[in-house]
C-alpha positions in Angstrom: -148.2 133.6 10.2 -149.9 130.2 10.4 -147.0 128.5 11.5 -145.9 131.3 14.0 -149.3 130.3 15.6 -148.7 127.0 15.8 -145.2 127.6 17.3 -146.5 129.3 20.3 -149.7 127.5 21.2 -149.8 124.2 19.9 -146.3 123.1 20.6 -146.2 124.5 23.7 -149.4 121.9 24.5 -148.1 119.5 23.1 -144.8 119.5 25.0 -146.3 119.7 28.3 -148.7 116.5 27.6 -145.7 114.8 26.0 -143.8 115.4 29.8 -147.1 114.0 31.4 -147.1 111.1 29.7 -143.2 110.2 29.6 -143.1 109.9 33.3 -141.5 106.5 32.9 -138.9 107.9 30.8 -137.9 110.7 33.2 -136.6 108.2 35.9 -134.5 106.2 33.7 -131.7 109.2 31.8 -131.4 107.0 28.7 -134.7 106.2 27.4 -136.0 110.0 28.3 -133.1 111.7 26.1 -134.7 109.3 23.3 -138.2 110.4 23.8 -136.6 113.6 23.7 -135.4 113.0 20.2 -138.5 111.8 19.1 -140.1 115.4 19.5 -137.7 117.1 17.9 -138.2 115.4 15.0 -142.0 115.8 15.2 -141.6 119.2 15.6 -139.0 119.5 12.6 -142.0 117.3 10.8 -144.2 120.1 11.4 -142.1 122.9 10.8 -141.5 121.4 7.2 -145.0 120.8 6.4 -146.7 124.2 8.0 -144.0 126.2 6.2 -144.9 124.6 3.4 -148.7 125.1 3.5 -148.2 128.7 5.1 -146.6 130.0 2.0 -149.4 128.0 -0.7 -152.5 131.0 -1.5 -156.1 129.5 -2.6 -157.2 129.9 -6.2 -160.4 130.8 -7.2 -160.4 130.1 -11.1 -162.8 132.0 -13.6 -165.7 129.5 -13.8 -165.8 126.9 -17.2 -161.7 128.3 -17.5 -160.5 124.5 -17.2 -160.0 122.3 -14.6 -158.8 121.6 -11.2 -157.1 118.7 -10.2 -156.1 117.3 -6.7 -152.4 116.5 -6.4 -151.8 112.8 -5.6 -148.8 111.1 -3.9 -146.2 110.0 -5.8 -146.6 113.1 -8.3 -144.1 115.1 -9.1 -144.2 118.5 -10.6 -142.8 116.9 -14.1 -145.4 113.9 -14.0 -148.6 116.7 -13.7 -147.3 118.9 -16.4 -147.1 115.6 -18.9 -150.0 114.5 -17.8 -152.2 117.9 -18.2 -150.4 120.3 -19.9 -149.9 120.6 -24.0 -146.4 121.2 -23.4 -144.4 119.7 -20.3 -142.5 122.9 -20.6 -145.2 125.2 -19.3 -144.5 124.1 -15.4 -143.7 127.2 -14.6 -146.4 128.4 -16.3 -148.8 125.9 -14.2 -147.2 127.4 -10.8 -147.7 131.1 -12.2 -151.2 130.4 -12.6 -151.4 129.2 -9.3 -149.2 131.9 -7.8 -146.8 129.3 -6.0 -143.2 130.4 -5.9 -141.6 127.4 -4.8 -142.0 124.1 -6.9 -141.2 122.1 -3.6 -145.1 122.9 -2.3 -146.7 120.8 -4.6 -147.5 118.5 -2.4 -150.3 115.8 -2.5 -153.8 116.6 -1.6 -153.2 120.2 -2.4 -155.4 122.0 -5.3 -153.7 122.7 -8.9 -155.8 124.7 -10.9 -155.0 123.9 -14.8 -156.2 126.9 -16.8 -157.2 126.5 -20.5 -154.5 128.5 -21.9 -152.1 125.6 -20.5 -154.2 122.5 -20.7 -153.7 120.1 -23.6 -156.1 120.6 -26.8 -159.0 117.8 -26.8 -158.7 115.1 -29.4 -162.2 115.9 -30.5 -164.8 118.7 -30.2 -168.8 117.0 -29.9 -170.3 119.2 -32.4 -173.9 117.6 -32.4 -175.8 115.4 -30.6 -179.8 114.0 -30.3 -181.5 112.0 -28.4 -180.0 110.6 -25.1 -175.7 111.2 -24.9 -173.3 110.6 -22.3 -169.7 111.5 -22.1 -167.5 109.4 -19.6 -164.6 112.1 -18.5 -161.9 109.7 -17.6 -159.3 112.1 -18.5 -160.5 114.4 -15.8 -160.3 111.5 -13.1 -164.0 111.0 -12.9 -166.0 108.1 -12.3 -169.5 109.0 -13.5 -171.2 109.2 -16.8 -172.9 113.0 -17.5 -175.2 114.3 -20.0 -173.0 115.5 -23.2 -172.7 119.2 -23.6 -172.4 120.9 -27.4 -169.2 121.9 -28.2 -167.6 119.5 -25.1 -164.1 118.5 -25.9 -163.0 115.2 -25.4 -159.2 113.9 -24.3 -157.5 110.4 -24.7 -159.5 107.5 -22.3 -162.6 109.7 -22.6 -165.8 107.6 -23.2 -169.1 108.6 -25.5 -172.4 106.3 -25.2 -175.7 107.0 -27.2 -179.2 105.4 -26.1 -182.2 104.3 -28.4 -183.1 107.0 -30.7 -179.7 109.3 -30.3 -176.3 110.1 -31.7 -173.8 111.8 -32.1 -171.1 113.8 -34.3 -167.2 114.8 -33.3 -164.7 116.3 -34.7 -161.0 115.5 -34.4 -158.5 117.9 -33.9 -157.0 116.7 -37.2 -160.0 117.5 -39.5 -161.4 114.0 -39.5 -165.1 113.7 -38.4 -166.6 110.5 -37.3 -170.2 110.4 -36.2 -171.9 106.7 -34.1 -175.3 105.7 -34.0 -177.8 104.9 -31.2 -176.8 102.4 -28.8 -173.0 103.1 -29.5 -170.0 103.2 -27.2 -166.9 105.2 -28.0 -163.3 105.4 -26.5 -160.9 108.0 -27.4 -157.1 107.0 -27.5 -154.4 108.6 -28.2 -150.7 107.1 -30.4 -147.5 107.1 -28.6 -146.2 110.0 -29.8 -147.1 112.9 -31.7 -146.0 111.5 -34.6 -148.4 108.7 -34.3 -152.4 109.0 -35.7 -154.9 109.2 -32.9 -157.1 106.1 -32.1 -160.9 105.2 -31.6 -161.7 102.3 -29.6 -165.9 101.1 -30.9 -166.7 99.0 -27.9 -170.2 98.5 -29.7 -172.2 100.0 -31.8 -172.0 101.5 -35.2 -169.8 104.7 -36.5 -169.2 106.4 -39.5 -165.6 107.3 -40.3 -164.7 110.2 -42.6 -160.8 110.7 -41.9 -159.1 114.1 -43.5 -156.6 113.3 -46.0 -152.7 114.4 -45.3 -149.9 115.0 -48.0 -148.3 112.2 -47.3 -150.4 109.0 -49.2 -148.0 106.4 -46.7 -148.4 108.5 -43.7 -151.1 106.6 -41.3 -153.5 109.1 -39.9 -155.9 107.2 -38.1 -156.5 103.7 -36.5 -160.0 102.2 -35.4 -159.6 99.0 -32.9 -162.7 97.1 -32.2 -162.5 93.6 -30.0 -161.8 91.9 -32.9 -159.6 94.0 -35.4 -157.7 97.0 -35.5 -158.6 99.1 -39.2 -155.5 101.2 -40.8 -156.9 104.6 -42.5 -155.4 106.6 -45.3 -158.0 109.0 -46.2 -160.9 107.6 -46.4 -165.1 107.2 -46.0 -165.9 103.9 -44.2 -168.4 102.4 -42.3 -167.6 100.4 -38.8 -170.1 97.9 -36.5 -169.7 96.0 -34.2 -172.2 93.1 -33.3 -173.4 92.1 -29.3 -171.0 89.1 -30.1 -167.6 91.5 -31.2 -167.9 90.6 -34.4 -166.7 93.7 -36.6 -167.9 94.5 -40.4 -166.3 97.0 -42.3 -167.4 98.7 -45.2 -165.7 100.7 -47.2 -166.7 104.0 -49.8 -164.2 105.6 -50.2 -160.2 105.2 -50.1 -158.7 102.1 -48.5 -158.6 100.5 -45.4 -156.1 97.9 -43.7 -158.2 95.5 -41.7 -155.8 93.4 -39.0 -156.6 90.0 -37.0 -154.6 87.7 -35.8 -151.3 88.4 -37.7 -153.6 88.9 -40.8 -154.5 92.1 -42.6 -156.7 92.5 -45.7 -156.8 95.8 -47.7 -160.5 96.9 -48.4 -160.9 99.3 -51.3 -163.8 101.8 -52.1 -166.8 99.4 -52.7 -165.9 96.8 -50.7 -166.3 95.1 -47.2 -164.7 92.7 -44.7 -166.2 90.5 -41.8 -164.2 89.8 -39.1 -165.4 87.2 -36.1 -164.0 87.4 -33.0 -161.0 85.3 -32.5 -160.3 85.2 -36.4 -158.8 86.8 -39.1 -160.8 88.9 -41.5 -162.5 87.7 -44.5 -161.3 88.9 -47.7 -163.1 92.2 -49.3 -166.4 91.3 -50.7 -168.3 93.6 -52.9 -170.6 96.5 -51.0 -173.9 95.9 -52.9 -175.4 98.4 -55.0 -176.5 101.6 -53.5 -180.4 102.0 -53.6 -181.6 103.9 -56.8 -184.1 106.6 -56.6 -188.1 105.9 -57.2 -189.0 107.5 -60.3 -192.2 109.5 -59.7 
């Protein structure tokens, strides 16, 4: 209907000022039967893109029930469903949802709603929080930092920050819980494939590590990277900080850690820690000293 509109108004203006203005043209046979061209395909153009538009219905999605996205150019219907969805296969789940028929209409600067159901799981779920905490949604295309919300999930290239006096405890989709302390900064990452563990990036800061154990002993389940080292984790309770400088200390209490810098890694058992300065390779494990003992009333 919205084209048929178009058709018989706007075209019909448009053809008449197109006449006015090609006076030149009308004298001289040649160039007007090129002008003449030229308008059909402008009108062609617009045919294409009003039928396109005409047939596309505006969603109004269930509030908190995911997230809308605005298609940009270059994507294709393939690129959006890796990008967002849990499985690239759900496409035609993703134009269901947003009751399109015809895959050719997704088209940039139009609306795709991305409905929960569809959406990929988080990587983590924040399950507490004090004090000052701000979550960085990077995987939702946004640019600003916002307060944290309990329960938020968080997807790969999402950012966490705590302030003086605050932190903060997630929960991987694996099982594995880490939790950072104030003035921390966070990055979640995600591994190549499924098959690969998922990734933390400390930018600064201090976090606590407690990664959930899998049946496999050889099968790597998490990495930690830090400025200056990148820590291996096979079930284990360790301890990561990293300095104003990027220097990194690790200390570990449980399990073992591989600790890598510059084409050197170090294996840090329970009890043990390594120091590793920017720009060099670790130290080897020294011993964690002893716990405090209780005062004796």
């Amino acid at each position: 209907m919205k084209f048929q509109n178009f058709l018989a108004t706007d075209l019909v203006v448009l053809w008449k000022r197109w006449r006015e203005t090609s006076t030149f043209f009308i004298s001289k046979p040649k160039p007007y039967f090129i002008s003449h061209w030229f308008f059909v395909l402008f009108v062609l153009q617009a045919f294409i893109f009003y039928s396109l538009t005409a047939e596309s219905k505006p969603i109004h999605p269930p509030e908190g029930d995911g997230i809308t996205i605005i298609v940009e150019k270059g994507q294709t219907l393939s690129i959006i469903s890796k990008t967002y969805l849990d499985d690239p296969r759900k496409w035609k789940e993703l134009l269901k949802s947003n009751q399109i028929d015809n895959p050719n209409l997704i088209i940039p600067g139009m609306k795709l709603w991305i409905p929960k159901s569809l959406g990929k799981k988080p990587l983590a779920d924040l399950q507490r929080y004090t004090g000052k905490t701000e979550v960085l949604k990077v995987s939702q295309k946004s640019s600003d930092w916002a307060g944290a919300t309990m329960g938020e999930g968080l997807y790969a290239k999402d950012e966490v920050r705590t302030f003086k006096d605050s932190e903060a405890q997630f929960l991987l989709l694996s099982g594995s819980r880490f939790e950072i302390t104030e003035n921390s900064h966070v990055i979640m990452e995600k591994g190549k494939s499924d098959t690969e563990p998922d990734e933390l990036y400390l930018r600064k800061g201090r976090i606590r590590s407690i990664i959930q154990k899998k049946p496999s002993a050889n099968q790597r389940m998490f990495l930690l990277k830090t400025d200056s080292a990148i820590s291996e984790v096979r079930g284990t309770d360790f301890l990561t900080e990293v300095d104003p400088s990027g220097n990194t200390t690790l200390s570990c209490y449980e399990g073992l850690v591989a600790v890598s810098a510059q084409n050197v890694t170090v294996n840090v058992p329970s009890g043990f820690a390594t120091f590793v300065e920017k720009g060099k390779p670790p130290l080897k494990p020294f011993s964690l000293p002893d716990p405090p003992k209780p005062k004796e009333e």
